[in-house]
Structure formats: structure tokens, C-alpha cells
C-alpha positions as CSV (number, residue, x, y, z in Angstrom):
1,X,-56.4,117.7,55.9
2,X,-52.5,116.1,55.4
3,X,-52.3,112.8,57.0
4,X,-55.7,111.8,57.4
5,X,-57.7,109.3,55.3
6,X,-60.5,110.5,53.3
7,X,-64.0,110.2,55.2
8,X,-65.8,109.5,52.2
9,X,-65.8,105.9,51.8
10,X,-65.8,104.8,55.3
11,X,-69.1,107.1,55.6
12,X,-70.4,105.8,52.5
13,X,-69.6,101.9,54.3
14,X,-71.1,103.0,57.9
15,X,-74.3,104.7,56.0
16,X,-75.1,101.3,53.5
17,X,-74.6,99.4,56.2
18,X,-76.8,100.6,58.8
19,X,-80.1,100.6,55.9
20,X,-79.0,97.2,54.7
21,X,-81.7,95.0,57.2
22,X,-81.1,90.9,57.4
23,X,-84.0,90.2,56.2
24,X,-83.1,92.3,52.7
25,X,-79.5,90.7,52.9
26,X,-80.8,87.1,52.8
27,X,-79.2,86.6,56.4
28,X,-80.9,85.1,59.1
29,X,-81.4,87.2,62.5
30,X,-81.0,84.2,64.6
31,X,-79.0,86.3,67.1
32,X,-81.4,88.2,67.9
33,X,-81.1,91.2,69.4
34,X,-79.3,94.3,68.1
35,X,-77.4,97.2,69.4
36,X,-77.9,99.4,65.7
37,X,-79.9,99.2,62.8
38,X,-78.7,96.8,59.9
39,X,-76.1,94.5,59.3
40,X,-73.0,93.7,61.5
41,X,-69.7,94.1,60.5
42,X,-68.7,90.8,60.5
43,X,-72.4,89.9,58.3
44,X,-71.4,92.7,55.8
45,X,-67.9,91.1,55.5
46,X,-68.7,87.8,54.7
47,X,-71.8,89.2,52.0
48,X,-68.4,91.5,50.6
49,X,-66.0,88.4,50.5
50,X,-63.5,90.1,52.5
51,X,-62.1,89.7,56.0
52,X,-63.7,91.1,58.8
53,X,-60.4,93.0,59.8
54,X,-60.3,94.4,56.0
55,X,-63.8,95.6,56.1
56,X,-63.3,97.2,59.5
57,X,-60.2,98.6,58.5
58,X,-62.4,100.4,55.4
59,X,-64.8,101.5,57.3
60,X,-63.3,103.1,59.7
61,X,-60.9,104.9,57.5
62,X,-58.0,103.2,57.8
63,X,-56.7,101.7,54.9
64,X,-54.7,103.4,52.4
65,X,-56.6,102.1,49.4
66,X,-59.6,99.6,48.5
67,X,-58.7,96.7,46.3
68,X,-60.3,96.8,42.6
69,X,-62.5,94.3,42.4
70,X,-61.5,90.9,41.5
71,X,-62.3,89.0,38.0
């Protein structure tokens, strides 16, 4: 549909990042607690080496365009 960002990469992000657990991710659960399965945002950000803002923006389908990946 005209106008609206393509649904296929923030799916993609939502899906990987609900079956990615802490414990596979190296991360430590110290929080506690959890409203979903996996990783949080703001966890999967810093793993990624982006803003938290960025990532969100990805995921939720709307940004224009992913970066390529750096050197």
C-alpha cells in the first residue's frame, strides 16, 4: 500500500527478538521480571550497537531505510 513502510523488517525485528532469551544473549536477567518473552528493546539495542530510538524506530516500521552495516 502507497505511503506505508514495509512490514517485513519490523516483523522480522519483533519475531528475533521475542526468541532471543538473556540467557542465549549473554545478558544478565537481574531485572527480573518480564512482561514478553525475550529481549527488551533497549537490551537488543545495545547487543545491535545502535540507539534505542533507532531500533524502535525499525521495529516498528518507521524508518525509511536501515543503515548498511558499518566496516
Amino acid at each position: 500500500m502507497p505511503g506505508h513502510p514495509e512490514p517485513r523488517l519490523a516483523d522480522f525485528l519483533r519475531a528475533a527478538r521475542g526468541r532471543l532469551t538473556p540467557e542465549r544473549a549473554g545478558i544478565s536477567d537481574a531485572a527480573g521480571r518480564r512482561r514478553v518473552e525475550g529481549l527488551r528493546r533497549e537490551e537488543l539495542a545495545i547487543l545491535a550497537g545502535v540507539s534505542v530510538d533507532y531500533y524502535t524506530r525499525l521495529e516498528q516500521g518507521r524508518s525509511k531505510s536501515a543503515s548498511p552495516e558499518g566496516p
